[in-house]
Every structure is written in structure tokens, then in C-alpha cells.
N, C-alpha and C positions, 0 to 999 in steps of 0.2 A: 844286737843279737845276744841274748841269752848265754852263758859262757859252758852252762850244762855239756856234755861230751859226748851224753847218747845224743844231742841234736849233729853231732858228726858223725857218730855212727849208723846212722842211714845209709850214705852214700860211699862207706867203703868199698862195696863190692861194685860201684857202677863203671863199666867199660863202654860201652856204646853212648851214654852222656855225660857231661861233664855238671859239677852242682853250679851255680852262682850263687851266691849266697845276698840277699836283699833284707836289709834294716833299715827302720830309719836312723838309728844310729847304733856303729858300732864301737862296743866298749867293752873290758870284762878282757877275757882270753882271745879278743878276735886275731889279734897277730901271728896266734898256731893254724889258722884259716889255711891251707896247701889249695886254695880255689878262688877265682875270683869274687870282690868282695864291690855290690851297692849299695850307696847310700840313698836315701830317696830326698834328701835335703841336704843340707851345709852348713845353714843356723837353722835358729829355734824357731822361728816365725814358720820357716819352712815346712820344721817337724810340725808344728800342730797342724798347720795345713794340712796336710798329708792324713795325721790323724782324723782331723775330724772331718775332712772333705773328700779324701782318695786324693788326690790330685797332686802329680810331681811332678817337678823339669826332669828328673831321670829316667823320662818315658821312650825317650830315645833310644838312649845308654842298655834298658831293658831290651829293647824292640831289635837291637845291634847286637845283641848275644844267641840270636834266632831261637828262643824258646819255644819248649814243646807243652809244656805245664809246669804249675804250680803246686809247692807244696810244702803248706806254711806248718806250722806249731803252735799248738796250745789253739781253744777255740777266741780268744783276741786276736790271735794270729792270723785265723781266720779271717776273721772281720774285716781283721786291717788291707787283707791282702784280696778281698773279693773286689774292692773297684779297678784296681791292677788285672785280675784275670777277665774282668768283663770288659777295661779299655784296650786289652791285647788279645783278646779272643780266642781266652786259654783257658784247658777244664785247670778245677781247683781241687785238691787234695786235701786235707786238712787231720792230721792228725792232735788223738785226745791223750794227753798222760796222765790223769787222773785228778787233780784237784780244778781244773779246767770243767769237769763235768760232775766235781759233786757239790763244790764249793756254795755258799748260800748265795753270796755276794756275789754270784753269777743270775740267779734266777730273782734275789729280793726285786720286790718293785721297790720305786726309787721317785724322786720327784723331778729330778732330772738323768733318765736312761744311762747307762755307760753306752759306749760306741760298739760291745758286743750285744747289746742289748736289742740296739736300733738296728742292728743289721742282722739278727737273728735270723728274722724269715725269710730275708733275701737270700743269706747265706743255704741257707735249709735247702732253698728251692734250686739254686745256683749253683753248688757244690757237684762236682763230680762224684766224689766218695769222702765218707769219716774213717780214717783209720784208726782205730783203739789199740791198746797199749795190751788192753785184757779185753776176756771175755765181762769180766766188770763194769767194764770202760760203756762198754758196749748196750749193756742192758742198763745201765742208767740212764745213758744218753738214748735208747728208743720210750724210757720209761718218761721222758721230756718232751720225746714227741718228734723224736728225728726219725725220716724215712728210715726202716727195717731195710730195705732194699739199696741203703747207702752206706750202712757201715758193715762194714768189717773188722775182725780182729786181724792185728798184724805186729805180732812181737816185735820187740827193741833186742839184737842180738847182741851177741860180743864177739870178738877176736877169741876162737878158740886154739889158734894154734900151740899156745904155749898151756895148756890143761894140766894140771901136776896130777899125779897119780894118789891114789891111797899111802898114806903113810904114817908110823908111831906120830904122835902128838904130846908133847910136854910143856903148852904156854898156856893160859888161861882164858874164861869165856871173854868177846870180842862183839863189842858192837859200833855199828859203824852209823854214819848220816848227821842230818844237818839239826842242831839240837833246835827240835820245833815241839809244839802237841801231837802230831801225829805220828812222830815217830814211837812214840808209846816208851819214852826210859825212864820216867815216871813211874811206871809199870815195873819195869826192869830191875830198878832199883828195890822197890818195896819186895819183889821174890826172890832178891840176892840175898836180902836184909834176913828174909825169912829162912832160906837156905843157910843161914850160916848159923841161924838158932836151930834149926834141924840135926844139921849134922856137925861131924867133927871140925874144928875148924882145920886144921892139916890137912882133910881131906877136899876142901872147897878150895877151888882155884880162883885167881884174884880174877877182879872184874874191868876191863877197861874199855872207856867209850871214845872212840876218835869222831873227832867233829867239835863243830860250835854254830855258837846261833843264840837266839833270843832267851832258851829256856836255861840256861846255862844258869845263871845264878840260882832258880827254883829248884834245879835240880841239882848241884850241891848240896843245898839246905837239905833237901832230904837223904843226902848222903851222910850228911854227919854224923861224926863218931864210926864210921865205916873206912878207914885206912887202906882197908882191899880194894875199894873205888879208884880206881885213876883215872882222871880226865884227863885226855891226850892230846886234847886242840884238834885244829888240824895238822891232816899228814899229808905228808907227800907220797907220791905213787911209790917211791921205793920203801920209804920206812912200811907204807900199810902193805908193803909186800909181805915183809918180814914176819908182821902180825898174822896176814892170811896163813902163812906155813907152820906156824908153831900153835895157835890156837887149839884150844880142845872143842869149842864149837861157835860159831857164828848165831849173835839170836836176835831175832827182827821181832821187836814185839809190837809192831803198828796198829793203830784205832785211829775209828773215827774221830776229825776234832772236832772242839763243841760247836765252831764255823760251818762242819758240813765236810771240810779238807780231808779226801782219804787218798791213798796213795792209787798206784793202776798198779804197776805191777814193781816194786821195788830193785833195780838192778845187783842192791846188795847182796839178795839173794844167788842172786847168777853169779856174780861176783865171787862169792862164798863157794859155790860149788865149782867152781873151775880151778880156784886152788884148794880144792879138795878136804874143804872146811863141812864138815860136820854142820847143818843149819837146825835150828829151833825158831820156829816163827808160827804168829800170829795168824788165826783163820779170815784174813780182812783182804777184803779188795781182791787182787789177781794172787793173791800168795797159793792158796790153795791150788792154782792150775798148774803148778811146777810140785808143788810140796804137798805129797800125802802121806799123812800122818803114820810113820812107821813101815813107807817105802824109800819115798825120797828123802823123810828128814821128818821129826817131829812137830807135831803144828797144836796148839792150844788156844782154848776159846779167847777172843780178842778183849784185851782190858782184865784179863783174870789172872791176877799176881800168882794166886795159890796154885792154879792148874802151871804157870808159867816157870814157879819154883817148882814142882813135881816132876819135869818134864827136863829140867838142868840136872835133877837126879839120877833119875833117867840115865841119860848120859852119861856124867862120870861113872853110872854100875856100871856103863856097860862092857863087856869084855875087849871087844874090835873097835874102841873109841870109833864107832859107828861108820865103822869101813862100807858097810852095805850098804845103805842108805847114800853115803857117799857115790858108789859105784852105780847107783840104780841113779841118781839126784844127776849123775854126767849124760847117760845113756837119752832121759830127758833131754838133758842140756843141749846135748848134737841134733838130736831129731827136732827141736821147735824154736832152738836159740840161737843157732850159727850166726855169726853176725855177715857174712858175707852171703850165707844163702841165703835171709833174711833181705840183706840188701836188694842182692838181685832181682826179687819177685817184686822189691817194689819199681826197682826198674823196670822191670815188664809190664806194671802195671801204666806205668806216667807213658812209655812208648807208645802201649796200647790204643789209651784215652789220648793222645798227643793224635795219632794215626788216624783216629776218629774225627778230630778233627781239623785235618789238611795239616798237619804239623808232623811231619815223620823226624824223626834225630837225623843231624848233622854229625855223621860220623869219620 
């Protein structure tokens, strides 16, 4: 299973079911799991089985936890998990988070199919519902040919109860994620770069990136000779606490990568505005559905340094180091990101589709 966190923040708010959580193998963070956890094999032999055939001895083990539905992640997830809901006679759910439906290496032809490939049209036809992450999500994936009448959009919420308020900021600009292509700091860096020939340098706040990943060394090289850069690695939930409180603004400058990889709807953003970070981000993918440009938070065209540097200027003029924007960026936040309201409708949704058929919750 995936060690990702919004794959657990689905089912915070479920009271009438409980999740199971089903891999073929679990690895990564699964030990913080608070639900029960299957494997579909034991060794390797078994995973591929599984993989490339459906077919598990934990069909039992399934069938013994009285399931109502399915509802897998990412569209392999998919794939993997539609011979399971056709041998238990369960609708399938399937949610997209965004490089799952924009990716090439999903739709290239091939000489020999991946496993989401071969079971595309089954799945298509088979599926209960697609749940998309954005409205992004969503028009790509009908613009490939998925029933209109199967997906829906259905936000990744957060735990709002601890929301920080408006408040003075005195730390510097803050960008967070996994150093990939799409995260667009590439981007980031070339409009710091040019932000600091602009203006005063006393007046330009240092730059720092938490995260790591593959781009890591190319994107030092282009920091060179830039001392305001700091790479911060990763963090832990409480140091990037620290940072969400003091920063002067959060800035997400996401692009497409040259692969096709775009994001759905990046949580950093939400992230950002619950501790009442000031956000600057990219017009790409689901950004735009939370973030309008000079309500909820500044937005500039995707991949354009110059607009990207104008727009961090922006910002430091401004008087309310962008209290409103703030304030308008939470009001958003409540009404479409709650993570427990969120949860719940998707529990209404699997009850529903479960009820449909002959499968009511064990409550």
C-alpha cells in the first residue's frame, strides 16, 4: 500500500463502516494503519499471481470481513482490484489523483500491455463510479473515453479542526513536495533568481524548499551562487509545522512534465491555507478550483518564471501580507475540503452502491 496519507484521509470520518485496508504487499508507513490490514499473498510467486491473474488465497480472509464495496487508488489500483470485486460481487469505486490520468506511460501503446492497460475496458465497463481528485481529473479522464456518467469529482479533504488564524508573518517564501518535474522548482528558482536582481536584496525573503527526490541535484546546480536557497530535505510533521506559521507565503509552481505527469489537485495548497499561509501558485491541473487569482491567493500562468517573480512581489508590497486572500482561501477551505465531510459522502456513496447491491453495512 502506498504510504501517501491522503490514502488515509478518506476514511476519517466513516462511522457506520469500517476501512480494510487490501495490498498485495504492505510496506512504506503501513504500521500507522489504525484498521485492519490484507495481504493478497505471502511470497512473491503469489504477488505476481495476483498481479497478473486476479487470483488469491485471501479470498476467504476478504469474504470473512462482510464487504460492502470496493475502493481502490490510483487507476492500476483499479485494475488490480476489479477481478476481486467481480469474484466478491462488489461495486468498484476507483479513485484518480492525477498522474494516473494524465501520464503517457499510461495510454502509450506498448508491445506488451501493462496490466492497466489489459483491463481498461473491463474496468470502464465494470466500475461503479471514478472518483477524481479535481475537476481536472475528471475532464481528462472523459476526454479518454471514460463514461461521463461515471465520474465524479470528489475532493481529498483535511482535518480542519486545528485551522490557524490570520496572523503578522516574518519567515520566508516556502515551498514544499517531492523534488520531481512537476513540481515546477525549476521554475521557482529561475523567479527567485530574478527577484533578487529586481529588487533590494534586504528586501527579498530567503527561499526554502522541504522535500527530496530525483531533481535534487539539477536543481541545486541551478541554484548556484544563490545562498538564500536552502534545501531542507525532508521534514517532519512538526519542524514543517514551524515553517507553515512563520512563512511569508507558500508557492506551488506545478507544470506539466515532459512524461504527460500533472498533478490533480495538490494538498500543499490546502495544507498552506489551513495554516494560514499566504499561497502563490501555478494555473495547472485542479489549482485553479481552490485558487483565484487575487481572492483566494495569487495564481500565474504555469512554467512562467517572469509572471512567477512578479507575483512574489506582489506579495512582499503588499500591506496585510495577504490576510484576505487568506481569509477568503479558508472560507473555500470549509465549504469544499473538510476532510471528515468529505469523508462522509463518500461513505454514503459505497453504503449506497453496497445497498444496490444486497450488501447493506454491518453496523
Amino acid at each position: 500500500m502506498p504510504s501517501e496519507g491522503f490514502i488515509t484521509s478518506h476514511y476519517v470520518g466513516f462511522d457506520d463502516l469500517q476501512p480494510v485496508y487490501v495490498a498485495n504487499r504492505f510496506e512504506g508507513r503501513h504500521a500507522e494503519l489504525q484498521s485492519p490490514r490484507i495481504a493478497t499473498a505471502r511470497e512473491a510467486i503469489g504477488r505476481l499471481i495476483f498481479r497478473q491473474l486476479g487470483w488469491t488465497d485471501a479470498l476467504a480472509k476478504l469474504r470473512a470481513t462482510a464487504p460492502i464495496a470496493i475502493h481502490a487508488h490510483f487507476g492500476r489500483g483499479g485494475a488490480l482490484a476489479l477481478p476481486l470485486a467481480e469474484q466478491l460481487g462488489l461495486p468498484l469505486f476507483v479513485t484518480f489523483h492525477g498522474g494516473d490520468a494524465t501520464k503517457e506511460t499510461h495510454t502509450r501503446r506498448r508491445l506488451l500491455p501493462t496490466i492497466y492497460q489489459r483491463r481498461r475496458k473491463a474496468l470502464l465497463a465494470r466500475a461503479t463510479a471514478f472518483l477524481c481528485v479535481s475537476d481536472f481529473v475528471a475532464r481528462r479522464l472523459q476526454a479518454q473515453g471514460f463514461p461521463k456518467d461515471k465520474l465524479q469529482t470528489h475532493y481529498i479533504g483535511l482535518d480542519l479542526a486545528s485551522m490557524a488564524a490570520p496572523a503578522p508573518r516574518d519567515g520566508g517564501f516556502l515551498a514544499v513536495g517531492r523534488l520531481v518535474e512537476k513540481k515546477g522548482f525549476d521554475v521557482l528558482i529561475k523567479a527567485y533568481r530574478q527577484l533578487l536582481q529586481e529588487q533590494p536584496a534586504a528586501t527579498v525573503p530567503v527561499l526554502e524548499i522541504a522535500g527530496s527526490g530525483p531533481e535534487e541535484a539539477r536543481l541545486r546546480a541551478l541554484a548556484a551562487g544563490l545562498p538564500e536557497i536552502r534545501f531542507l530535505g525532508w521534514q517532519a510533521a512538526d519542524e514543517l509545522a514551524a515553517k507553515w506559521a512563520r512563512c511569508r507565503a507558500v508557492i506551488v509552481p506545478s507544470k506539466e512534465a515532459s512524461n504527460g505527469d500533472c498533478e490533480g489537485l495538490p494538498t500543499v495548497v490546502l495544507e498552506a491555507l489551513r495554516a494560514a499561509a499566504p499561497v502563490i501558485a501555478s494555473d495547472h491541473a485542479g489549482i485553479p478550483e481552490i485558487i483565484e487569482n487575487g481572492q483566494t491567493g495569487l495564481l500565474v500562468a504555469e512554467g512562467d518564471a517572469g509572471s512567477l517573480c512578479a507575483a512574489m512581489a506582489a506579495m512582499l508590497a503588499r500591506a496585510d501580507s495577504g490576510h484576505d486572500l487568506v481569509v477568503a482561501g479558508q472560507k473555500r477551505l470549509q465549504a469544499e475540503f473538510d476532510g471528515r465531510r468529505q469523508s462522509r459522502k463518500l461513505q454514503a456513496m459505497l453504503c449506497a452502491a453496497g445497498a444496490e447491491h444486497g450488501k447493506p453495512p454491518a453496523v
